[in-house]
Rosetta silent file (secondary structure, phi, psi, omega in degrees, C-alpha in Angstrom):
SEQUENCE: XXXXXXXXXXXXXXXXXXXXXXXXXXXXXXXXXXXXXXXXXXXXXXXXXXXXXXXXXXXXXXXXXXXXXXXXXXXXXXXXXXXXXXXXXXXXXXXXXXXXXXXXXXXXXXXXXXXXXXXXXXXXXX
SCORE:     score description
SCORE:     0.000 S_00000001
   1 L     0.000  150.225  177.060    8.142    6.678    7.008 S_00000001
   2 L   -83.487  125.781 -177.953    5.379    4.529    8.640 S_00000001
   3 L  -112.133   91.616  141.673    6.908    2.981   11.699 S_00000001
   4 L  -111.464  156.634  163.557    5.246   -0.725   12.739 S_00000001
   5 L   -58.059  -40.597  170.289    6.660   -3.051   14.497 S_00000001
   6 L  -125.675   34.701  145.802    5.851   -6.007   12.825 S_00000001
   7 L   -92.325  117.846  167.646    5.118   -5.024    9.338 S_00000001
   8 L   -60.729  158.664  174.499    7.843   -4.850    7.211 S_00000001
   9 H   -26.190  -67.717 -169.374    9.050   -1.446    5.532 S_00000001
  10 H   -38.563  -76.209 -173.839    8.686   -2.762    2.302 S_00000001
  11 H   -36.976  -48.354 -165.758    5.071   -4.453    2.765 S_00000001
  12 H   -73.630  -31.430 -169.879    3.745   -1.136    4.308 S_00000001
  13 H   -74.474  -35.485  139.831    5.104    1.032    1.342 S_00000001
  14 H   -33.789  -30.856  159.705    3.132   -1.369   -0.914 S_00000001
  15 H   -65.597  -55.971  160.917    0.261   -1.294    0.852 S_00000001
  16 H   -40.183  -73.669 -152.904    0.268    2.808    0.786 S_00000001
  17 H   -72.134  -47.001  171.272    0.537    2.732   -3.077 S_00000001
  18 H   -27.519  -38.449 -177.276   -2.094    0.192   -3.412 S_00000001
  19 H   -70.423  -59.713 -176.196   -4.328    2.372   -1.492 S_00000001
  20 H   -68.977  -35.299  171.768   -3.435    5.635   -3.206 S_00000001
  21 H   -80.922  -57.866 -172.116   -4.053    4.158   -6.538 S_00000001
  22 H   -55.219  -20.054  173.208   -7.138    3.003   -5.746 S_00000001
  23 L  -109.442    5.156 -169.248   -8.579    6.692   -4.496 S_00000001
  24 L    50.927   38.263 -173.611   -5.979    8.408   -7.202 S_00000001
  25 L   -87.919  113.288 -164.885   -4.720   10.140   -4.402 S_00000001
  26 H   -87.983  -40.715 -173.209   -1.782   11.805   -6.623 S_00000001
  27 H   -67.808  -67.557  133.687   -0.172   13.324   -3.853 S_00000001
  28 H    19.534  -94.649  159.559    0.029    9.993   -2.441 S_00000001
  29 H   -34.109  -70.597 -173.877    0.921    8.452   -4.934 S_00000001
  30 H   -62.095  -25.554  178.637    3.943   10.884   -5.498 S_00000001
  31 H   -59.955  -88.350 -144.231    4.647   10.653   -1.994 S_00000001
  32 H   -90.852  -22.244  176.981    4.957    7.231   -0.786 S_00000001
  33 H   -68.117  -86.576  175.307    6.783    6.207   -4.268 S_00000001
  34 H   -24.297  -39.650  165.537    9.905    8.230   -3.278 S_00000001
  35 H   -71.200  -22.697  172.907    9.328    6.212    0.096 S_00000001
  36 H   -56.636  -51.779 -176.952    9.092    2.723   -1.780 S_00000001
  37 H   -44.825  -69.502 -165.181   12.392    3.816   -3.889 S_00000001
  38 L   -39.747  -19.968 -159.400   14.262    4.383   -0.206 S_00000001
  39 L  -114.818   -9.092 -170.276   13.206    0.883    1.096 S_00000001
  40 L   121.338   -1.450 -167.273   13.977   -1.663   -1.958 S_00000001
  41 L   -97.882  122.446 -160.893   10.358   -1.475   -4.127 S_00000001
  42 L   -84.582  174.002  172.534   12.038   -1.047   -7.834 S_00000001
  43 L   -87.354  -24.064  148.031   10.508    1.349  -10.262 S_00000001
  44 L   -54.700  -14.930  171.724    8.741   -1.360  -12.703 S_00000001
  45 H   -95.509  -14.029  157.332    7.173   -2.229   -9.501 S_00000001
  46 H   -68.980  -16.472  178.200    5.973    0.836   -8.503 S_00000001
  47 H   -88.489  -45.417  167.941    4.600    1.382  -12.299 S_00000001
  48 H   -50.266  -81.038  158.191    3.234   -1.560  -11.871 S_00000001
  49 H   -16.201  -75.410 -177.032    1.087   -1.153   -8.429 S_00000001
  50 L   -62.800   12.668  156.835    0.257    2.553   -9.596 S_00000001
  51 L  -115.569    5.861  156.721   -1.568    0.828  -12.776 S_00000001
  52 L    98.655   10.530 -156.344   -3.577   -1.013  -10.348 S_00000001
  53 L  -144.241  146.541 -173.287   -2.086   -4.840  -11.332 S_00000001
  54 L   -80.547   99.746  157.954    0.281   -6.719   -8.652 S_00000001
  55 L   -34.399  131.007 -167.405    3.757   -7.261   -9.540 S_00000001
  56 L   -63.462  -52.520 -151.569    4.969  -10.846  -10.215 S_00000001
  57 L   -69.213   -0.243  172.015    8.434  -10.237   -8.826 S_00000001
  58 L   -47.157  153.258  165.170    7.366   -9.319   -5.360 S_00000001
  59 L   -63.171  155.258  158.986    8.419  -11.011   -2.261 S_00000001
  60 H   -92.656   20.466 -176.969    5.884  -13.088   -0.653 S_00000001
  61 H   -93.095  -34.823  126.892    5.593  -10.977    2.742 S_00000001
  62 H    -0.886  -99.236 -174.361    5.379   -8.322   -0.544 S_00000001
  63 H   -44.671  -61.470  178.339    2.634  -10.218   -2.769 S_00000001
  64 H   -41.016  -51.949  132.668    0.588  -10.531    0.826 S_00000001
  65 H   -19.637  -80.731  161.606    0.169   -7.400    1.157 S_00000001
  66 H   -38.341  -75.012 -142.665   -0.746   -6.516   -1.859 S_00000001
  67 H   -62.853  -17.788 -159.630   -3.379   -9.075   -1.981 S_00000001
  68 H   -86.644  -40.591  164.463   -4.644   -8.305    1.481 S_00000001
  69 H   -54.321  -71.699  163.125   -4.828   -4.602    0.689 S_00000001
  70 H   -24.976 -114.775 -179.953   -6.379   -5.235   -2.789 S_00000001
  71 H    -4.369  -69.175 -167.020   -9.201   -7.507   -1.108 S_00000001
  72 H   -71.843   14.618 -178.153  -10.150   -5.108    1.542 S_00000001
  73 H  -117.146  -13.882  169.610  -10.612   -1.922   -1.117 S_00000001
  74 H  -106.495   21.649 -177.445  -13.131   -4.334   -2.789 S_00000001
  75 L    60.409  165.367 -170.228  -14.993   -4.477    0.144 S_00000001
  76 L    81.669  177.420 -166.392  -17.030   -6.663    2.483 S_00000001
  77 L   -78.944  154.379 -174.298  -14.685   -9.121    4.659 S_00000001
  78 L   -60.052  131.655 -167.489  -11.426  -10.294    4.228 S_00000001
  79 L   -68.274  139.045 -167.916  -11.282  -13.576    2.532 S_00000001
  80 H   -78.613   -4.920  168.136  -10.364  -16.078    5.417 S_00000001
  81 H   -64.987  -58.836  160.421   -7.690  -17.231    3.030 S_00000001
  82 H   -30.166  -58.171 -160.121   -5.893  -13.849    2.796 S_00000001
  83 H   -86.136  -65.757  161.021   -5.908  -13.494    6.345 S_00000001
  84 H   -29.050  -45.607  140.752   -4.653  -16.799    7.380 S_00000001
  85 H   -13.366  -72.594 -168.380   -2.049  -16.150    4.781 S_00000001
  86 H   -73.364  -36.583  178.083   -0.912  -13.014    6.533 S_00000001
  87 H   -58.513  -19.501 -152.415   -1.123  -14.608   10.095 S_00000001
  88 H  -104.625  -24.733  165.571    1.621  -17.213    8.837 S_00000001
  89 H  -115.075  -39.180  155.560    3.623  -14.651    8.070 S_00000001
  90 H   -50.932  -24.655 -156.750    3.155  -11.248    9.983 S_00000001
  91 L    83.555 -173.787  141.644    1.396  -12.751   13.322 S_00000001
  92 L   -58.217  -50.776  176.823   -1.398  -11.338   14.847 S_00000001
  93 H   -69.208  -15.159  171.860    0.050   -7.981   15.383 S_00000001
  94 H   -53.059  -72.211 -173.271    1.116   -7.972   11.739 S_00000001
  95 H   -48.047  -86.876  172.423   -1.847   -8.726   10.662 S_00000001
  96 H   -34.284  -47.748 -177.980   -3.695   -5.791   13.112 S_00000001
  97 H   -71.094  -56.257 -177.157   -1.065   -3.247   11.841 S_00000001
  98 H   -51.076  -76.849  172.962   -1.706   -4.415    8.380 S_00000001
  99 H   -48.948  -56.495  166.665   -5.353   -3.361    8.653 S_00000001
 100 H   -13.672  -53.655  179.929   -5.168   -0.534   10.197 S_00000001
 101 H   -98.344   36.279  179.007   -3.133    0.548    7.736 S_00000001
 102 H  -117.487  -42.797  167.523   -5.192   -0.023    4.884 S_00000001
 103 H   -57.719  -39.366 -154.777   -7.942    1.998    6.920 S_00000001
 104 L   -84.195  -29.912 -175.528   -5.703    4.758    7.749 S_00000001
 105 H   -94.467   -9.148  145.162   -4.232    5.584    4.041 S_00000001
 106 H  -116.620   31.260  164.309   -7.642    5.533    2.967 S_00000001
 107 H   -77.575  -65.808 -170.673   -8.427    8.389    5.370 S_00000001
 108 H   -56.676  -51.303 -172.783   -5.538   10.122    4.019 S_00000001
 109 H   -59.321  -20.195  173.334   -6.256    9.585    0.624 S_00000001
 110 H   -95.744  -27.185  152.123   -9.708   11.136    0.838 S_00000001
 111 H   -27.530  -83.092  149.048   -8.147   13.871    2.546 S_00000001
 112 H    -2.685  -94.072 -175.966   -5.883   14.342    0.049 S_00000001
 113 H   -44.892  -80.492  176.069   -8.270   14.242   -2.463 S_00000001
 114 H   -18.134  -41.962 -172.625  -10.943   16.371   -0.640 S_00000001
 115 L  -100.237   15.751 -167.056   -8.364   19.525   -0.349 S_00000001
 116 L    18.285   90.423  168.835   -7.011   18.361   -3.975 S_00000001
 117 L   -95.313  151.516 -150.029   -3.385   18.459   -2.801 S_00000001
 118 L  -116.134  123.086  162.256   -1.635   18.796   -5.701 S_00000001
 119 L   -41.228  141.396 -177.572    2.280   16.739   -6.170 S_00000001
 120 L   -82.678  151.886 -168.781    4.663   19.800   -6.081 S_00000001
 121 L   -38.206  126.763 -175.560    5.310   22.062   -9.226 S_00000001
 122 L    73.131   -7.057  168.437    7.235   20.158  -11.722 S_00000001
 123 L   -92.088  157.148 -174.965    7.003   16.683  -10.110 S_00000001
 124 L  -120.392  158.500  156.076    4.912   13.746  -11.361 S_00000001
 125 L  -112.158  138.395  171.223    3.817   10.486  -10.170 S_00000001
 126 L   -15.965    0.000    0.000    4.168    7.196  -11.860 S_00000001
């Protein structure tokens, strides 16, 4: 599990699939769902995410996430709405943690991808 302090569990394992679906990083994908499961993220919402469309039923520390992740994969700067959003709920350090970890998973995910790691023999992802 991804340990920040002031991102919740949840929000970062949303943030991860967002990410992973967006490079099709399958390993990823397969990966970070089984971490989503462990924390509370249901399986229509993980089906959801990993089909690229935001679940309604999200929290909104959840939805913020999402959106803030989502924004910064379509490039160019964060919408100052998003981010004020995220301040109000996360902080600054929240916030800082959040990007980061929208940079960092999609370093992994090109990683991933680059060595095509493969989900292990007989497993699937959403």
């Amino acid at each position: 599990m991804t340990r920040f302090r002031h991102l919740p569990e949840v929000s970062q394992q949303i943030v991860i699939l967002v990410v992973g679906t967006r490079f099709r990083a399958a390993y990823e994908i397969y990966a970070h769902s089984a971490v989503a499961r462990g924390v509370g993220v249901t399986e229509d919402q993980i089906a959801t995410i990993t089909a690229g469309k935001r679940p309604a039923d999200l929290s909104e520390e959840a939805q913020v996430a999402y959106d803030v992740a989502a924004d910064l994969l379509n490039g160019g700067v964060l919408a100052e709405a998003a981010y004020q959003r995220a301040i109000g709920l996360f902080g600054q350090l929240g916030v800082e943690e959040l990007i980061y970890l929208v940079g960092h998973y999609c370093f992994v995910s090109m990683t991933l991808n680059g060595f095509d790691i493969p989900v292990p023999d007989g497993d699937s992802f959403p």
